[in-house]
Structure formats: structure tokens, C-alpha cells
PyMOL Python script that loads the backbone (N, CA, C, O; Angstrom):
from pymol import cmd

cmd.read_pdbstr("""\
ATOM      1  N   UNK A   1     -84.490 -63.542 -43.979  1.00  0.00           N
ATOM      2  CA  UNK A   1     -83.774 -63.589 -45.241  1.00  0.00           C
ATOM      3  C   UNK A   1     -82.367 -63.032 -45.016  1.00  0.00           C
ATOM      4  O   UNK A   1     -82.269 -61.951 -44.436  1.00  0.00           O
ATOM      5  N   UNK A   2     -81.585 -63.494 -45.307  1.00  0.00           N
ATOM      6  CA  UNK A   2     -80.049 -63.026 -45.059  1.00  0.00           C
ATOM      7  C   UNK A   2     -79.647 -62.567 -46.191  1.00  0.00           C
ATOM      8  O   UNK A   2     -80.163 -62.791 -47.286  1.00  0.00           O
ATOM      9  N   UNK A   3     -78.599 -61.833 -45.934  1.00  0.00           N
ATOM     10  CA  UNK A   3     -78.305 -60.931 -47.055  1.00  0.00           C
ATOM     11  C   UNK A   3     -77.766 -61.653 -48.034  1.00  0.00           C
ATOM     12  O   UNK A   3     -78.381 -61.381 -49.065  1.00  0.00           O
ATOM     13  N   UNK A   4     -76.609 -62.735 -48.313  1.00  0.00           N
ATOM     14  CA  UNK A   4     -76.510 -63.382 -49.255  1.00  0.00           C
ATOM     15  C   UNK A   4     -77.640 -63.612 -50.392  1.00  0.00           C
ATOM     16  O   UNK A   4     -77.568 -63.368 -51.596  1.00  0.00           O
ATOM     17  N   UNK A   5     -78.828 -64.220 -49.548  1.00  0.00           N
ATOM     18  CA  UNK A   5     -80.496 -64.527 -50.041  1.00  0.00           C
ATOM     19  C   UNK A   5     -80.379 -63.153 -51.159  1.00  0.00           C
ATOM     20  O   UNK A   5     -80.094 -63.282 -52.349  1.00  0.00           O
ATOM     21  N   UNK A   6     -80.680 -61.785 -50.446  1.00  0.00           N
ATOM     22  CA  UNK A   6     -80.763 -60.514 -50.993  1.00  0.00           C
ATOM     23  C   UNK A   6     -80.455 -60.169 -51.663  1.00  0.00           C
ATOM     24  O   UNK A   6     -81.170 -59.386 -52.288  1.00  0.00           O
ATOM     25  N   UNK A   7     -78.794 -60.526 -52.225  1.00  0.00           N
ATOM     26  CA  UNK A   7     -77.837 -60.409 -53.530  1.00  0.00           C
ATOM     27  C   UNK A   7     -78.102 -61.254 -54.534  1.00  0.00           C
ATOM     28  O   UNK A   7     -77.754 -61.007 -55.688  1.00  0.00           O
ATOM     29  N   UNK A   8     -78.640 -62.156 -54.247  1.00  0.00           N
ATOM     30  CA  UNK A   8     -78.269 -63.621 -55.280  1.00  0.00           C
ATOM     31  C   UNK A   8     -79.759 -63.227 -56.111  1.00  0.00           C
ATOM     32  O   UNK A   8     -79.959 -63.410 -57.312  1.00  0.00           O
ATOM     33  N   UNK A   9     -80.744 -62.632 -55.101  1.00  0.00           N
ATOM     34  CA  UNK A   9     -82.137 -62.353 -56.166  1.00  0.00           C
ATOM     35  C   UNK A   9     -82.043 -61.033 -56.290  1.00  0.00           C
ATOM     36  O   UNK A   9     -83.265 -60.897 -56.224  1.00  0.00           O
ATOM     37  N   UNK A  10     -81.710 -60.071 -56.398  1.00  0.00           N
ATOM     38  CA  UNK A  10     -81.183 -58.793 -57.263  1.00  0.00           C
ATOM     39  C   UNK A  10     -80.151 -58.966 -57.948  1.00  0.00           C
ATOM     40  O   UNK A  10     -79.772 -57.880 -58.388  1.00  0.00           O
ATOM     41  N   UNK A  11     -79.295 -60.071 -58.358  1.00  0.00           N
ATOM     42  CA  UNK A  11     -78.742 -60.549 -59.248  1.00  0.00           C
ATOM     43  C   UNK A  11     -79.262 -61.261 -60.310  1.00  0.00           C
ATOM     44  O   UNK A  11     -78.811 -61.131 -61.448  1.00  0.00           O
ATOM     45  N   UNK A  12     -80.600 -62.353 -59.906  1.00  0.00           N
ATOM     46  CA  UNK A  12     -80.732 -62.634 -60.919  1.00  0.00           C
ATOM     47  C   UNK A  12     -82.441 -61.992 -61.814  1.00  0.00           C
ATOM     48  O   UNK A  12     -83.199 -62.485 -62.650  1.00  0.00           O
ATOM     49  N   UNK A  13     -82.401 -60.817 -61.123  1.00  0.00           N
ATOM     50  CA  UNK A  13     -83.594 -60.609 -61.604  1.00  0.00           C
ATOM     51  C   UNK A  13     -83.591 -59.826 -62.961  1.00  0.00           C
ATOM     52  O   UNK A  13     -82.816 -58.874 -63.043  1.00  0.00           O
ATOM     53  N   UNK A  14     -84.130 -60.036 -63.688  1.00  0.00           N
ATOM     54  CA  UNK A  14     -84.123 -59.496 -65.011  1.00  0.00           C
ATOM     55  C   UNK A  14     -84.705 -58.141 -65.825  1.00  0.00           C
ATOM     56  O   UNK A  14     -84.559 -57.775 -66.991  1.00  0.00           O
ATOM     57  N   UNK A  15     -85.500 -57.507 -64.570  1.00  0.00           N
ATOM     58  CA  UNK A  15     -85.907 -56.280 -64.682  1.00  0.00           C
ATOM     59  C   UNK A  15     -85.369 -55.000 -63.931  1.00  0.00           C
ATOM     60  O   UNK A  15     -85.503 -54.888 -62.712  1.00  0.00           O
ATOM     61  N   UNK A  16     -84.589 -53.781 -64.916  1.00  0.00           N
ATOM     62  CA  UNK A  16     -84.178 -53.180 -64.093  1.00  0.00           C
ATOM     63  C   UNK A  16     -84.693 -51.974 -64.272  1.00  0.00           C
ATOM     64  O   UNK A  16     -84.462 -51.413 -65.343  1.00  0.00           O
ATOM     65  N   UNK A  17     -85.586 -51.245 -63.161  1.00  0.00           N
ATOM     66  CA  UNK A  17     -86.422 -49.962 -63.185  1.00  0.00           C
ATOM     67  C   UNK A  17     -85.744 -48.750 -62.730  1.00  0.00           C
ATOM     68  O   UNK A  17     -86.432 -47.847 -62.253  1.00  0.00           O
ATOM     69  N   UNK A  18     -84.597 -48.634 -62.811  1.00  0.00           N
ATOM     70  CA  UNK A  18     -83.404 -47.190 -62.719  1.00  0.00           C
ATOM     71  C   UNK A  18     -83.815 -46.613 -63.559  1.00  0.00           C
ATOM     72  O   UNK A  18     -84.273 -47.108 -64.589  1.00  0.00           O
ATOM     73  N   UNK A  19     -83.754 -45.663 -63.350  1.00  0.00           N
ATOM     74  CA  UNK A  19     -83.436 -44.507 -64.495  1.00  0.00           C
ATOM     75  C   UNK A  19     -82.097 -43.922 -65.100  1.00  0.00           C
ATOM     76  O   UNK A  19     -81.058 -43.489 -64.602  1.00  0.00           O
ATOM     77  N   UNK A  20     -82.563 -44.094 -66.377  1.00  0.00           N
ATOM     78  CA  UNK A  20     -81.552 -43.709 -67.578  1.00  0.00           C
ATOM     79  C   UNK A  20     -80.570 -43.493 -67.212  1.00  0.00           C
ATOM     80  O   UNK A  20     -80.734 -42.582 -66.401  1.00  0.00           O
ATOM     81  N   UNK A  21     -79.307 -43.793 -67.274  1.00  0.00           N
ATOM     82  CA  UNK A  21     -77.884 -43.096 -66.942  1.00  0.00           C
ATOM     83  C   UNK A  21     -77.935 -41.467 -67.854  1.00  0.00           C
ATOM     84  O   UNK A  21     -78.019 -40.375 -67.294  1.00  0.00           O
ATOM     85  N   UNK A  22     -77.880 -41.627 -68.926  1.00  0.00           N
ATOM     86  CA  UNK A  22     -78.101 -40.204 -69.697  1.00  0.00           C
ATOM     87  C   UNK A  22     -78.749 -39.284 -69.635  1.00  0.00           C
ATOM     88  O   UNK A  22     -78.325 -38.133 -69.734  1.00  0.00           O
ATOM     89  N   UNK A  23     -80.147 -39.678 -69.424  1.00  0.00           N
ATOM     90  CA  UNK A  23     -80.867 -39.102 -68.907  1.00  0.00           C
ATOM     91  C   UNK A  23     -80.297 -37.942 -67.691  1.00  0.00           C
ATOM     92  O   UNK A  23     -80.070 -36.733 -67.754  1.00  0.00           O
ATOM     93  N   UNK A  24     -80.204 -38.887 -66.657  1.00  0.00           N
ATOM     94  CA  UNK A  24     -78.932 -38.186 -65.418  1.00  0.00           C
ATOM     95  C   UNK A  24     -78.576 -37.586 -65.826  1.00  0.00           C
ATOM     96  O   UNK A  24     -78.985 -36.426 -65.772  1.00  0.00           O
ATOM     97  N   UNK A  25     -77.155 -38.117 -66.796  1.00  0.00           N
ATOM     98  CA  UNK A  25     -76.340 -37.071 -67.032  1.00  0.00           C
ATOM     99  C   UNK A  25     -76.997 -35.997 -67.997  1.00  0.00           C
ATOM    100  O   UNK A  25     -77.081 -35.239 -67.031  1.00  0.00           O
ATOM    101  N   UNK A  26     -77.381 -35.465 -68.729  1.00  0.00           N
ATOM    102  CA  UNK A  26     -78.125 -34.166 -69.280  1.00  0.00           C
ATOM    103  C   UNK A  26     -78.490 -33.505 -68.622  1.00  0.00           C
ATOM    104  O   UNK A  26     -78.062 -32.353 -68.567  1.00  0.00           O
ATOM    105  N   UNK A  27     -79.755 -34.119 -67.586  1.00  0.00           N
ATOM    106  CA  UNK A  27     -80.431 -33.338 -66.364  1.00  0.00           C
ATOM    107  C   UNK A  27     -79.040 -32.494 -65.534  1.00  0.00           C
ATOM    108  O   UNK A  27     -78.963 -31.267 -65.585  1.00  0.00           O
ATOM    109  N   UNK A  28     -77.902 -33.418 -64.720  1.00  0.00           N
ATOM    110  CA  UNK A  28     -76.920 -32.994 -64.169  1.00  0.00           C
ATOM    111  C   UNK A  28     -75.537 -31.377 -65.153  1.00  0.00           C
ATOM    112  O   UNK A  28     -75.024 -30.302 -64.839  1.00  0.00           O
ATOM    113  N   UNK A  29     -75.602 -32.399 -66.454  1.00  0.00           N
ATOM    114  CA  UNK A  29     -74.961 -30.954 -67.416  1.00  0.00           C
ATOM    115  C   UNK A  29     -75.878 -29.739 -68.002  1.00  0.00           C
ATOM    116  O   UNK A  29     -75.507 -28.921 -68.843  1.00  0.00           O
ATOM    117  N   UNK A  30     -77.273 -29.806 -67.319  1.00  0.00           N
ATOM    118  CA  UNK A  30     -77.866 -28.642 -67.720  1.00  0.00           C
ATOM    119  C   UNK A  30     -78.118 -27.987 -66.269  1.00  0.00           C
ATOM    120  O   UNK A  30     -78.278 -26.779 -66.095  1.00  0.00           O
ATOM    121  N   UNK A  31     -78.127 -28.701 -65.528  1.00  0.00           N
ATOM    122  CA  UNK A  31     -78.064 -27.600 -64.029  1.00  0.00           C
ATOM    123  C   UNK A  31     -77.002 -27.122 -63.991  1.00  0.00           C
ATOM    124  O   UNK A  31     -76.886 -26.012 -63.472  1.00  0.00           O
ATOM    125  N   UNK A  32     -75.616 -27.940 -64.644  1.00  0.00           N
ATOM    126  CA  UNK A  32     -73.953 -26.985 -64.256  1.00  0.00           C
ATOM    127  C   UNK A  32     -74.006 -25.818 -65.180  1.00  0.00           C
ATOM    128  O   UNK A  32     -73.537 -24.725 -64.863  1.00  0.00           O
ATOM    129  N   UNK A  33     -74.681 -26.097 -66.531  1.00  0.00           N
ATOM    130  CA  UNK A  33     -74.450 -25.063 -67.368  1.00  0.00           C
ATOM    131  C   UNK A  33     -75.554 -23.662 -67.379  1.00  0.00           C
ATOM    132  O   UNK A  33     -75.470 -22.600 -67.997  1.00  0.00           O
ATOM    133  N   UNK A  34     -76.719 -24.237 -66.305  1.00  0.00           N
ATOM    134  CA  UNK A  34     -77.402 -23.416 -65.945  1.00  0.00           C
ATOM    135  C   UNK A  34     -76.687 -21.939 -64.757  1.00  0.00           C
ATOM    136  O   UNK A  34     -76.744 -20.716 -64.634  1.00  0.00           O
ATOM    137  N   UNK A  35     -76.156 -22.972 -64.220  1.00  0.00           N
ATOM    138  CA  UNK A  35     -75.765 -22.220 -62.698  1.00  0.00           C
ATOM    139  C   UNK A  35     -74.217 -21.384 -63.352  1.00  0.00           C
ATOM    140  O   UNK A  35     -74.062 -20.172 -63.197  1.00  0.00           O
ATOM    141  N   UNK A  36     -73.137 -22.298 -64.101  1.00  0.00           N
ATOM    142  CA  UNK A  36     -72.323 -21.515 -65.180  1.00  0.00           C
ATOM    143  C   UNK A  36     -72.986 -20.091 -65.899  1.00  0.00           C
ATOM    144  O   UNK A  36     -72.221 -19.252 -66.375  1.00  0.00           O
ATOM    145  N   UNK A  37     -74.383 -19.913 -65.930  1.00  0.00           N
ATOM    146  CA  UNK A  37     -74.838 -18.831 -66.794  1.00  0.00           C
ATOM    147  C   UNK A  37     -75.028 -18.213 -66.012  1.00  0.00           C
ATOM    148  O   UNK A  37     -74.527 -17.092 -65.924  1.00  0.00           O
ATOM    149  N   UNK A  38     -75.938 -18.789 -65.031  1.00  0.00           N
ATOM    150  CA  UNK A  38     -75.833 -17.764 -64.171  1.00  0.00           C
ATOM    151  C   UNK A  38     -74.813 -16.471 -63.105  1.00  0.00           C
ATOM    152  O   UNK A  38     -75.003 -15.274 -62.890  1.00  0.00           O
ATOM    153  N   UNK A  39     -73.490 -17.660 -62.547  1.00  0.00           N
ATOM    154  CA  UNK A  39     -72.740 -16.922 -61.895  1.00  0.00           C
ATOM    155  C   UNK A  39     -71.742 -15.867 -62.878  1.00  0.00           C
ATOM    156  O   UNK A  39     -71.008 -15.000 -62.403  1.00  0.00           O
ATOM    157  N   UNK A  40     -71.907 -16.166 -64.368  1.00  0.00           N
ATOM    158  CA  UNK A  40     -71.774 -15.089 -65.249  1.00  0.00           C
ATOM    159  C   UNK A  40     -72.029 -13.909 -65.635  1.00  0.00           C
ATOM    160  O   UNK A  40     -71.336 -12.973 -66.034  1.00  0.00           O
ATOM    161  N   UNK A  41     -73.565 -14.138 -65.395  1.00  0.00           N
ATOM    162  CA  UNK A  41     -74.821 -12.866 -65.541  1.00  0.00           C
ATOM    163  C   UNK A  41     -74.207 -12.384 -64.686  1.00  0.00           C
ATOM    164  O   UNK A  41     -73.562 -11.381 -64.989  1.00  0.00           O
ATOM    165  N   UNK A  42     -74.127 -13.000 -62.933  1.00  0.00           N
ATOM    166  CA  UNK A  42     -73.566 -12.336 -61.691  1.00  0.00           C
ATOM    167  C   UNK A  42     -72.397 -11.637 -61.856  1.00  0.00           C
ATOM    168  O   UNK A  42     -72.457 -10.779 -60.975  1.00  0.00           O
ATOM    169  N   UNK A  43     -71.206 -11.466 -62.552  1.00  0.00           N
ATOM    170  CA  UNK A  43     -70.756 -11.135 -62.244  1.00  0.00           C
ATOM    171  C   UNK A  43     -70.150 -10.076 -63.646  1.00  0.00           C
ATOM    172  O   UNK A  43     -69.053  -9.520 -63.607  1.00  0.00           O
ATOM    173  N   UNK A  44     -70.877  -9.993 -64.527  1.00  0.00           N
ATOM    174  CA  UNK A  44     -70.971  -9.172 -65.423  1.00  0.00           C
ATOM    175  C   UNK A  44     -70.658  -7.799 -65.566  1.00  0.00           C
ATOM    176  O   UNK A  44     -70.181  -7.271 -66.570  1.00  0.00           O
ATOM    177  N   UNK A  45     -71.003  -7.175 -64.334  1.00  0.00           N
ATOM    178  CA  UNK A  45     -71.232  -5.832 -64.370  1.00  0.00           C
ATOM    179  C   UNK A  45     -70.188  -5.346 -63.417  1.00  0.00           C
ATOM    180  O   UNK A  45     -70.097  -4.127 -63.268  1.00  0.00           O
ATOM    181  N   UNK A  46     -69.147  -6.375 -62.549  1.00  0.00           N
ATOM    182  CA  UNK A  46     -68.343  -6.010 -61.816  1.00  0.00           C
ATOM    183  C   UNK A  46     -67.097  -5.749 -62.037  1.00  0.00           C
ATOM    184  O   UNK A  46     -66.720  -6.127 -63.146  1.00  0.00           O
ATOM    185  N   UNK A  47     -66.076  -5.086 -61.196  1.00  0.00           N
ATOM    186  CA  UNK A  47     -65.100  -4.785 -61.677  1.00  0.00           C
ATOM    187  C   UNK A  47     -64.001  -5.893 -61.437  1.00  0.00           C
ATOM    188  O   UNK A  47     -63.954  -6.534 -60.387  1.00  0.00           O
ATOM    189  N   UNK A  48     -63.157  -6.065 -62.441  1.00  0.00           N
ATOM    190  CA  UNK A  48     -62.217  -7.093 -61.703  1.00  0.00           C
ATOM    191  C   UNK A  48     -61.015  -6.562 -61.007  1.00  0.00           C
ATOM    192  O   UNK A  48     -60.231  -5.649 -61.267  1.00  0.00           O
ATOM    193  N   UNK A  49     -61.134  -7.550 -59.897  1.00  0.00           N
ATOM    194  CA  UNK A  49     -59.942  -6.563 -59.029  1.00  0.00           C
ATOM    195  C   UNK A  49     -58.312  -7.543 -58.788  1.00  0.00           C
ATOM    196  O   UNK A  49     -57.360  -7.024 -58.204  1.00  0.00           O
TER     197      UNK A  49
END
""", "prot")
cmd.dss("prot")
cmd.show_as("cartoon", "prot")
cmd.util.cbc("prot")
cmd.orient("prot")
């Protein structure tokens, strides 16, 4: 099967089993805003120099 073959039927196929773009993105803006809380907590108690 050559790759042309490969494109032309993942082009025309009509089912697409990805997952959610949004999904993603939430999952991805709750790990930044997780790790944001965290290096906060971290550094809470320090002095700024």
C-alpha cells in the first residue's frame, strides 16, 4: 500500500476516534494551574531577595 493509498483513506473516512480537543485543553489548563499553585505554596514562606 503506498502512502498516497494511506492519505486518500484517512481522508475519506468518516469516523474520527481522537479525543476531544477541549477536553485536552482543560486537562492541560488544570495541570498549569495545578503546578502554578503549587510553585506558590513553594515559595511562600521565602524571603525575596
Amino acid at each position: 500500500m503506498s502512502l498516497n493509498e494511506i492519505v486518500l483513506a484517512a481522508a475519506e473516512s468518516e469516523t474520527w476516534a481522537g479525543v476531544n480537543p477541549y477536553v485536552v485543553g482543560v486537562v492541560v489548563l488544570a495541570l498549569f494551574l495545578g503546578m502554578m499553585a503549587i510553585l506558590v505554596a513553594f515559595g511562600a514562606g521565602r524571603e525575596h531577595s
